[in-house]
Structure formats: C-alpha cells, structure tokens
C-alpha positions in Angstrom: 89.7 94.0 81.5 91.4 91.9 83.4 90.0 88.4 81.9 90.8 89.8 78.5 94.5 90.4 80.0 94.8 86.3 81.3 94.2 85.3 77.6 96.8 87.9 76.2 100.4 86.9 75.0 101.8 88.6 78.1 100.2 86.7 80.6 102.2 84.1 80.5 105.2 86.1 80.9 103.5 87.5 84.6 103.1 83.8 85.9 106.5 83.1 85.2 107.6 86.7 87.1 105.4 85.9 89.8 106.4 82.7 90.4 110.4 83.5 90.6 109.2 86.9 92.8 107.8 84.0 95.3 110.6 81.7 95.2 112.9 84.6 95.5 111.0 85.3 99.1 110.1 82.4 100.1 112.8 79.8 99.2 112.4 77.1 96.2 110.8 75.0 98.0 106.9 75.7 97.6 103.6 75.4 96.4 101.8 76.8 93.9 98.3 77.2 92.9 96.2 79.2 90.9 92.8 79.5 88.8 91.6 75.7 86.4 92.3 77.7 83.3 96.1 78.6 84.2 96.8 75.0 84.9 98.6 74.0 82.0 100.8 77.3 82.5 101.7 76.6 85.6 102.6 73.0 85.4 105.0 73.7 82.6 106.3 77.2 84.7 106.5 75.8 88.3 106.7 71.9 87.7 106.8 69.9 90.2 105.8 72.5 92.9 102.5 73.1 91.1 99.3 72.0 93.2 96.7 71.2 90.7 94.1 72.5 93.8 92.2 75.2 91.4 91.6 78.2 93.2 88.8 80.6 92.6 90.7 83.9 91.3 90.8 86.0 88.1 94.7 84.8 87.5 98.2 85.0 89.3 99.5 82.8 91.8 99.0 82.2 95.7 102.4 80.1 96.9 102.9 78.6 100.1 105.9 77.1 102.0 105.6 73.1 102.7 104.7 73.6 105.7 102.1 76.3 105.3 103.4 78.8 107.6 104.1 81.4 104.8 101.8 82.4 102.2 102.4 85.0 99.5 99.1 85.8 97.7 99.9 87.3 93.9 96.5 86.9 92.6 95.2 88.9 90.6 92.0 89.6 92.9 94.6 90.7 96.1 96.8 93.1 93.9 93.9 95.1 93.0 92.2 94.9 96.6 95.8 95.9 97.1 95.9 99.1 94.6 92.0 100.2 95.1 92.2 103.8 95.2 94.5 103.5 92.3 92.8 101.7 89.6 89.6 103.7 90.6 91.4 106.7 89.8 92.2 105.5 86.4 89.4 103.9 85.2 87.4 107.6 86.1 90.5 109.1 84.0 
C-alpha cells in the first residue's frame, strides 16, 4: 500500500508538507535526505538543502541540522513503527 501511495499524485504534496513541518522545527537551515527514487522531488522541493545520500526507506524525509545534533525522522518506515497498533487495527477492519 504504501509503495503504491509514493507513485500517487499526492505524494508529492506530503514531501513538500514534510519538509516545511521540519524546517518549521528545526530552523531553515538543514539537511534533507530520502529514498533514490524521491530524488528528483526533493531536489526541486528542498534545493539546495537536499543531500543526494539515498537512504533506504519506503518514502518521506529524515532532516538534520548542519551540525547533526537534531534529527527529525518523517519516513515513512518510522510513522508507521510510530502508529503500529493503529494501522493493525485497520487493516483487520
């Protein structure tokens, strides 16, 4: 489900959300990464804060401060390790 979500019309909607969440908490100066297929996305959404580092993750972002002492992770992997119980209870729905 969710790899069917990344190549949907709204993903690239999310990136851009998450991106502006993270700048909005950590400052906008940072870093951001994410999966090889997203790169494109997220050159043209975060510029010249995008590391071209891939990351191995479903989708979303992980962004870091310059000096790496804060991370926010917004992958797509952590919000569902995040929300467990939850999803389980509606994919048995």
């Amino acid at each position: 489900m969710l790899t069917e979500f990344t190549q949907g019309p709204e993903y690239a909607g999310v990136l851009e959300g998450m991106f502006a969440f993270a700048q909005k908490e950590l400052g906008r100066s940072v870093k951001v990464c994410g999966r090889a297929d997203d790169s494109a996305l997220l050159r043209s959404v975060a510029g010249k804060a995008y590391d071209p580092a891939p990351l191995p993750i479903l989708g979303g972002v992980v962004v870091t401060t310059p000096d790496g002492d804060r991370r926010l992770d917004l992958s797509l992997d952590e919000l569902l390790r995040l929300r467990e119980n939850q999803v389980r209870e509606i994919l048995r729905d």
